[in-house]
Structures are given as structure tokens and as C-alpha cells.
Backbone bond lengths (Angstrom), bond angles and torsions (degrees), N, CA, C in turn:
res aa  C-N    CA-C-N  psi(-1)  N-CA   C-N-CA  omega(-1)  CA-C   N-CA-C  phi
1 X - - - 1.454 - - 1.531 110.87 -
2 X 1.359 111.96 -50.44 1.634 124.41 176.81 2.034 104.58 -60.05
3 X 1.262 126.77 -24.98 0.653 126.24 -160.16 2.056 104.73 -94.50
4 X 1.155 105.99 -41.97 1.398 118.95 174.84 1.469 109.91 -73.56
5 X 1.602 128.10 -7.96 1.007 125.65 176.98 1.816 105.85 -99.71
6 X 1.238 95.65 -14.48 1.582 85.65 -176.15 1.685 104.25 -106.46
7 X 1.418 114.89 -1.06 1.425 127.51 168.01 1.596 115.12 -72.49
8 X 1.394 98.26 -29.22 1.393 122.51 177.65 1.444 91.68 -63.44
9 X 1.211 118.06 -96.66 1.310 131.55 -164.24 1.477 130.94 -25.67
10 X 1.756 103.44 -39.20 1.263 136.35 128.85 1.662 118.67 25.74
11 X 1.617 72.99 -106.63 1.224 133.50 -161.91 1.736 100.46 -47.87
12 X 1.304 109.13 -53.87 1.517 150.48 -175.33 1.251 96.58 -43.23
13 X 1.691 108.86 -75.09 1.516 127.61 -173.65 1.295 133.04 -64.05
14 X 1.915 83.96 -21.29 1.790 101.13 167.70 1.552 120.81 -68.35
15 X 1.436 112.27 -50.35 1.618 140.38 -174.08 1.392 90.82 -61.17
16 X 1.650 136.53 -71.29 1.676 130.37 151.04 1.404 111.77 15.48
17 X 1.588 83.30 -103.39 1.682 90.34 178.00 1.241 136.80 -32.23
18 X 1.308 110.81 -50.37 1.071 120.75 167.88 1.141 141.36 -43.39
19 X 1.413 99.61 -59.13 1.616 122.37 150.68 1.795 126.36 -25.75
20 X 1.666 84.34 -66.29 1.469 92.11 172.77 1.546 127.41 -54.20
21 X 1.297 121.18 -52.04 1.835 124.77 -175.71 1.337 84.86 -52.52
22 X 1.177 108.27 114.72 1.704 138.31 155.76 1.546 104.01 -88.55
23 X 1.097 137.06 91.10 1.605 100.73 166.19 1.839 117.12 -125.42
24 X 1.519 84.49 44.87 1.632 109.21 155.85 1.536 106.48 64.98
25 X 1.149 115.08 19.97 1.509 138.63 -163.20 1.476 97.81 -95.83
26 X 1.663 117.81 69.39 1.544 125.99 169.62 0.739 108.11 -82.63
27 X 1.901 125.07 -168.69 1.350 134.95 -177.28 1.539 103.94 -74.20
28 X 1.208 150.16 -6.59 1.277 155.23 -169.77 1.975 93.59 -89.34
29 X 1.496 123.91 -40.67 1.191 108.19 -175.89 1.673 121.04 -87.72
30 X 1.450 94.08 -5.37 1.669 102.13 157.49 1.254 125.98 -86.98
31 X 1.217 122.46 16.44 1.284 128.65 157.98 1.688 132.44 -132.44
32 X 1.756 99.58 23.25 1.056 110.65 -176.32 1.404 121.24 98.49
33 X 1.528 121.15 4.03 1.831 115.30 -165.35 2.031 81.02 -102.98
34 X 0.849 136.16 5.54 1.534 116.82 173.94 1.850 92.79 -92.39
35 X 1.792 102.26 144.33 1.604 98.43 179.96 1.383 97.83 -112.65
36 X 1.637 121.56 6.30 1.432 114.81 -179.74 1.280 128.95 -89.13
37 X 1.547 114.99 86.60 1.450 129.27 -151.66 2.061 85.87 -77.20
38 X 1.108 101.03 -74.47 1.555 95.95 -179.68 1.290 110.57 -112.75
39 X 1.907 99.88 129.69 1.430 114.22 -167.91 1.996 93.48 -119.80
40 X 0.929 126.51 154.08 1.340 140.62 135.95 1.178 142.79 -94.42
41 X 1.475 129.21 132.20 1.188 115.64 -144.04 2.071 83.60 -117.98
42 X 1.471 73.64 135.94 2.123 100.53 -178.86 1.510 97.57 -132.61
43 X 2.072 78.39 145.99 1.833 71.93 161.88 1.376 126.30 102.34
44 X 1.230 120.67 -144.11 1.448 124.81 -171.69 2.035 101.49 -104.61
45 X 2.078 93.59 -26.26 1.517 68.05 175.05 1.495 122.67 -103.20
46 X 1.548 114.85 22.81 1.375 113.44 176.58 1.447 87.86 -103.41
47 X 1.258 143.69 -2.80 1.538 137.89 170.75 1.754 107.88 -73.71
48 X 1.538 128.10 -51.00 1.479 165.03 157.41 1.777 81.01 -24.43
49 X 1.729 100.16 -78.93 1.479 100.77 -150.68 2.099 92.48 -62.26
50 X 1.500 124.92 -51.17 1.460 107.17 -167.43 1.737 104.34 -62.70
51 X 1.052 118.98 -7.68 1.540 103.85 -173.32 1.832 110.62 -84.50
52 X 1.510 99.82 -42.68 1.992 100.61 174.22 1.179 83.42 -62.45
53 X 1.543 153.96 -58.55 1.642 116.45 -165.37 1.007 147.45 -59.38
54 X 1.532 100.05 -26.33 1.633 122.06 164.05 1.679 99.00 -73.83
55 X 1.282 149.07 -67.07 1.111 155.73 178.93 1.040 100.56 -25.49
56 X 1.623 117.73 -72.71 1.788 113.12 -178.71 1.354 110.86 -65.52
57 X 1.429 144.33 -15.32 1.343 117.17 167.31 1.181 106.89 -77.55
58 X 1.289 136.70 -50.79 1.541 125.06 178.66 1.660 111.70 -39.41
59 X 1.315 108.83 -58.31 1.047 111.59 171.28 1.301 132.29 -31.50
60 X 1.059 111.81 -31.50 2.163 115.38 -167.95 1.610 86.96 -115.73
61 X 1.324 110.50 -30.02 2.048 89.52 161.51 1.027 113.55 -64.15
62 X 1.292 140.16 -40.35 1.431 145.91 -160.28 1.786 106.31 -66.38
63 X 1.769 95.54 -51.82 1.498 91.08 176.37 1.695 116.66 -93.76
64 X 1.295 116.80 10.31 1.424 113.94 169.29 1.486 109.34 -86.66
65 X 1.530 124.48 -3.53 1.555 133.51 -160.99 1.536 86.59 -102.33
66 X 1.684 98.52 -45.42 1.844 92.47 -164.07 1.688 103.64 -90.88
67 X 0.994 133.25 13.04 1.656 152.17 150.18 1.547 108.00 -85.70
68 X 1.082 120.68 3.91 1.820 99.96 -164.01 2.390 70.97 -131.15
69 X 0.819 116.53 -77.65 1.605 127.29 169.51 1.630 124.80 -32.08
């Protein structure tokens, strides 16, 4: 029960993040109108991008614990 509630929470903070990284990547840069071949990420959104990675590994531990239980 404790475990599906914090999968929840998760889950939440994952979709967040996610949400947030904007990186202006519309339908114009799927067809070639973006010119930013190599970008580096500073800041708040290379903080954004290391946090969904940590998020999603917790995450698939969380449900590999409540898959194995």
C-alpha cells in the first residue's frame, strides 16, 4: 500500500519533469527548421533533465519491487 502511494507520487514528479524540458523542439524542428545541431544543457534545464533520470530509475525500482511482491 505504502509502496503504490509513493509510486504514485513518482509517477507525478516524473510526468512534471517531463513536462517542463521545453526545448522548443516543435513541428518546424522535425522537418529541419531547428539550426541547433549541438546544444548543451546548463542550468535549471540540465538539473530538469538529471532529475527525470533519477525519477525514472526510482521509478521502475518502485514498480519492479511491486511486480516481484
Amino acid at each position: 500500500m505504502l509502496l503504490d502511494i509513493v509510486q504514485l507520487i513518482i509517477a507525478v514528479l516524473l510526468v512534471t519533469t517531463i513536462l517542463l524540458q521545453n526545448r522548443g523542439a516543435g513541428l518546424g524542428a522535425a522537418f529541419g527548421g531547428s539550426g541547433n545541431i549541438y546544444h548543451t544543457k546548463r542550468g535549471v534545464e540540465k538539473t530538469l533533465f538529471i532529475a527525470t533520470i533519477g525519477l525514472s530509475a526510482i521509478f521502475l525500482v518502485i514498480a519492479f519491487i511491486n511486480a516481484v511482491s
